[in-house]
VEXSE-542231 format. One record per residue (C-alpha): x, y, z; residue number from 1. Coordinates in Angstrom, 3 decimals. Example, Ala and Ser with C-alpha at 12.3 -4.5 7.8 and 13.67 -1.06 7.14 Angstrom:
BEGIN
+----------+----------+----------+------+
:       c1 :       c2 :       c3 : resi :
+----------+----------+----------+------+
:   12.300 :   -4.500 :    7.800 :    1 :
:   13.670 :   -1.060 :    7.140 :    2 :
+----------+----------+----------+------+
This chain:
BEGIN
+----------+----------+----------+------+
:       c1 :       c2 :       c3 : resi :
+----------+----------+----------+------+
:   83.581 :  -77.396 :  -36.020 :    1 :
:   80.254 :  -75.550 :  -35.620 :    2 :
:   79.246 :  -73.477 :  -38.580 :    3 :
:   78.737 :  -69.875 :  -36.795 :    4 :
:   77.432 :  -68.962 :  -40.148 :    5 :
:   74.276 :  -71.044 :  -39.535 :    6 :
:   73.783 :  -70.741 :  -36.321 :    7 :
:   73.857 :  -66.542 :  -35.752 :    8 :
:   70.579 :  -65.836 :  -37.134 :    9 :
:   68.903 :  -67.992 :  -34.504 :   10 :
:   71.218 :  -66.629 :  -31.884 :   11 :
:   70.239 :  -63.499 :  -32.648 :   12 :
:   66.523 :  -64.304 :  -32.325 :   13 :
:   67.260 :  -65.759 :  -28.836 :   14 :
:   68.823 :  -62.456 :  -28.310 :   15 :
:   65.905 :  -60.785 :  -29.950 :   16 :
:   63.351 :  -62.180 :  -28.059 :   17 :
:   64.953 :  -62.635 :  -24.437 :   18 :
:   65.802 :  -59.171 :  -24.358 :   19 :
:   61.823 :  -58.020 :  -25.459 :   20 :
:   60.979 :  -60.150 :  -22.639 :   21 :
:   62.930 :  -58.569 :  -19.796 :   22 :
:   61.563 :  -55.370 :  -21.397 :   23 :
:   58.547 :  -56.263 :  -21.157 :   24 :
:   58.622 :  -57.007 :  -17.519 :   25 :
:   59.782 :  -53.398 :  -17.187 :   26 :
:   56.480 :  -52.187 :  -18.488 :   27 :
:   54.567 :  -55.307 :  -16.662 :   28 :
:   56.050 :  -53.327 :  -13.181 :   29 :
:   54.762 :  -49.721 :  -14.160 :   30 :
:   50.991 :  -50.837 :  -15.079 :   31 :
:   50.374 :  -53.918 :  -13.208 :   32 :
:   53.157 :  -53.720 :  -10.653 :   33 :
:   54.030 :  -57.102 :  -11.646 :   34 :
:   56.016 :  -58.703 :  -10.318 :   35 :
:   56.790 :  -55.799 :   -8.391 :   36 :
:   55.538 :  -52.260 :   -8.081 :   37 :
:   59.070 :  -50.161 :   -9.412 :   38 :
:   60.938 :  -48.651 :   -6.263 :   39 :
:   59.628 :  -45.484 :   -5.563 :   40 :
:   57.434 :  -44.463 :   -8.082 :   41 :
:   54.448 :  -42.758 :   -7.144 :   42 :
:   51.384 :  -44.035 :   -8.383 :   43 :
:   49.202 :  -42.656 :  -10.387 :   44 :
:   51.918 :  -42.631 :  -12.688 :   45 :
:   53.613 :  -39.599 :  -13.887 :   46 :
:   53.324 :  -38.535 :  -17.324 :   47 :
:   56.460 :  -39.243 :  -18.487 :   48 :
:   55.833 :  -42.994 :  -17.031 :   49 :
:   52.856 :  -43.505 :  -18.438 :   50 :
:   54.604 :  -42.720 :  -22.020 :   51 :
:   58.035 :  -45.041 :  -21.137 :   52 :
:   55.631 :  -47.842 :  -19.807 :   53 :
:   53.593 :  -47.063 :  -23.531 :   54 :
:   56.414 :  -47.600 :  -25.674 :   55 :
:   57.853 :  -50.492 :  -23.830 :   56 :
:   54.395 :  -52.394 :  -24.306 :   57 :
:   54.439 :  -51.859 :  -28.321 :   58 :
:   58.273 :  -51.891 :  -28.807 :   59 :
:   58.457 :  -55.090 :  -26.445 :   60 :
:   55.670 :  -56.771 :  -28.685 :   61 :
:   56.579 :  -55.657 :  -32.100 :   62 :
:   60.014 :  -56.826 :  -31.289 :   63 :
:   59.104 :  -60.440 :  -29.403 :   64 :
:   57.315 :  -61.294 :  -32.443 :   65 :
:   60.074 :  -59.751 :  -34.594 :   66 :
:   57.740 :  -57.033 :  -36.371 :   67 :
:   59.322 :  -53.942 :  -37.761 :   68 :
:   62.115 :  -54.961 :  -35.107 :   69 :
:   64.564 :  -52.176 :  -36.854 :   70 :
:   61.953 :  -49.649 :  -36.656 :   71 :
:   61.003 :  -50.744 :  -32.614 :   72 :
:   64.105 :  -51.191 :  -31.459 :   73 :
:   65.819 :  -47.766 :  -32.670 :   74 :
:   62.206 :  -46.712 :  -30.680 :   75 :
:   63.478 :  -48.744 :  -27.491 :   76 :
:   67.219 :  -48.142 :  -27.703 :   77 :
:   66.211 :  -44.130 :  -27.879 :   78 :
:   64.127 :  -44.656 :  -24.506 :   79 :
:   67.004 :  -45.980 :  -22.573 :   80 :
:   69.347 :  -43.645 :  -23.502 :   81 :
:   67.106 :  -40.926 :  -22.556 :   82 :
:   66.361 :  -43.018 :  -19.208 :   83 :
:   69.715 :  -43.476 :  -18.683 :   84 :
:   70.807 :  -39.641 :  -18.475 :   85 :
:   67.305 :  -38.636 :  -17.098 :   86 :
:   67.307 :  -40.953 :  -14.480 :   87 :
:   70.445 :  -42.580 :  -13.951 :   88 :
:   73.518 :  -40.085 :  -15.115 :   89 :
:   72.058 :  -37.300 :  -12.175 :   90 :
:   73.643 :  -39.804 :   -9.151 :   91 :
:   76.832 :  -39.832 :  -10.556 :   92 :
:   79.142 :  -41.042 :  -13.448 :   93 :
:   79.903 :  -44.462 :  -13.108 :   94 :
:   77.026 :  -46.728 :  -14.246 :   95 :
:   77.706 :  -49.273 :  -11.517 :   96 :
:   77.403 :  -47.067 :   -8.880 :   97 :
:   74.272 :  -44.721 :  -10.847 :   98 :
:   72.438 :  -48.483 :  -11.492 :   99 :
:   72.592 :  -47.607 :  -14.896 :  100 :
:   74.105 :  -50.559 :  -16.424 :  101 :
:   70.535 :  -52.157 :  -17.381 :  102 :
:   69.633 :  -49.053 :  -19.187 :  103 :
:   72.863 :  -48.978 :  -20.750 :  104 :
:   72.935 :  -52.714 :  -22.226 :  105 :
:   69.580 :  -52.257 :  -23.475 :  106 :
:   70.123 :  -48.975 :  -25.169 :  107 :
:   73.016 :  -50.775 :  -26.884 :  108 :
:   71.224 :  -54.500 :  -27.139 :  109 :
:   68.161 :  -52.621 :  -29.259 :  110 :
:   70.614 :  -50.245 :  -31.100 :  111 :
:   72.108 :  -53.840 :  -32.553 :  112 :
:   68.656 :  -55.080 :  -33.398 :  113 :
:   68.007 :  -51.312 :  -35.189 :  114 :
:   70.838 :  -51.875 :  -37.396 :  115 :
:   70.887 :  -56.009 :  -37.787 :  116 :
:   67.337 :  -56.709 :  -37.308 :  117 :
:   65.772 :  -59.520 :  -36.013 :  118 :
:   67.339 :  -62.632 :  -37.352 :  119 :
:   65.960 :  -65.493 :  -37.449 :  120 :
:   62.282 :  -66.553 :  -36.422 :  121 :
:   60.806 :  -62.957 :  -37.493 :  122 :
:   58.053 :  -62.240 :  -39.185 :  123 :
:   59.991 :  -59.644 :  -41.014 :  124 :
:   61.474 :  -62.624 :  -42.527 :  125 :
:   58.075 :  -63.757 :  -44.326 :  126 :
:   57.605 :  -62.880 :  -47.967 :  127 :
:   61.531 :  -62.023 :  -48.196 :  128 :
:   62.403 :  -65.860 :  -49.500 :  129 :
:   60.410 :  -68.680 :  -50.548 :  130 :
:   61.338 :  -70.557 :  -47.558 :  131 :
:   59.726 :  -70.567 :  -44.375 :  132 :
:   59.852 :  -68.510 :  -41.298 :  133 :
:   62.327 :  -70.728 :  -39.739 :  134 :
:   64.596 :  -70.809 :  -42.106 :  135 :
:   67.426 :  -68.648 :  -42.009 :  136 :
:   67.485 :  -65.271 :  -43.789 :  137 :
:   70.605 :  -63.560 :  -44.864 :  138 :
+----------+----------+----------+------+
């Protein structure tokens, strides 16, 4: 039998970290248009792009490395929910038809890491036990 008890901490820094990743890539698309400009967005960037693609950069890194991830991902999770009904909720109500769904699983991915934190791996983990950083932190 696998002991789930041992194992979720690093799941949830897999978790964690993939997710920072893909948002990473969101900000990656905005200021580098890598590996794709976004679908039409004008560039130079509006405002309000410039300050998504802003907090994507710091939340995405604070929470990769799994610094303040609480404080970063309430941050993120806040930013796709307003994304979601600025940009997404307008075309209609069903999120599969709206392509809302990725701003709706992130919203709820980082609202998870807000409340659970970052697991495993973390630097918010150092100092808290006399352990290392790979050990797992209850």
């Amino acid at each position: 039998m696998i002991d789930t008890a041992k194992w979720a901490p690093r799941v949830l820094a897999v978790l964690r970290i993939v997710t920072a990743l893909l948002f990473l890539e969101h900000a990656t698309m905005k200021f580098l248009q890598f590996p794709a400009p976004i679908p039409g967005v004008t560039y130079p960037l509006p405002a309000i792009m410039l300050l998504a693609g802003a907090i994507e950069v710091v939340a995405s890194g604070l929470i990769i490395i799994g610094f303040q991830t609480r404080i970063a991902a309430f941050v993120a999770s806040g930013e796709m929910a307003a994304a979601y009904f600025m940009a997404h909720a307008p075309h209609g109500f069903w999120p599969a038809l709206n392509m809302g769904e990725p701003a709706i699983l992130f919203c709820f991915v980082f609202l998870y890491l807000a409340i659970q934190g970052g697991g495993g791996w973390a630097l918010d983990n150092v100092g808290r036990s006399r352990g290392s950083m790979l050990t797992d932190v209850q």
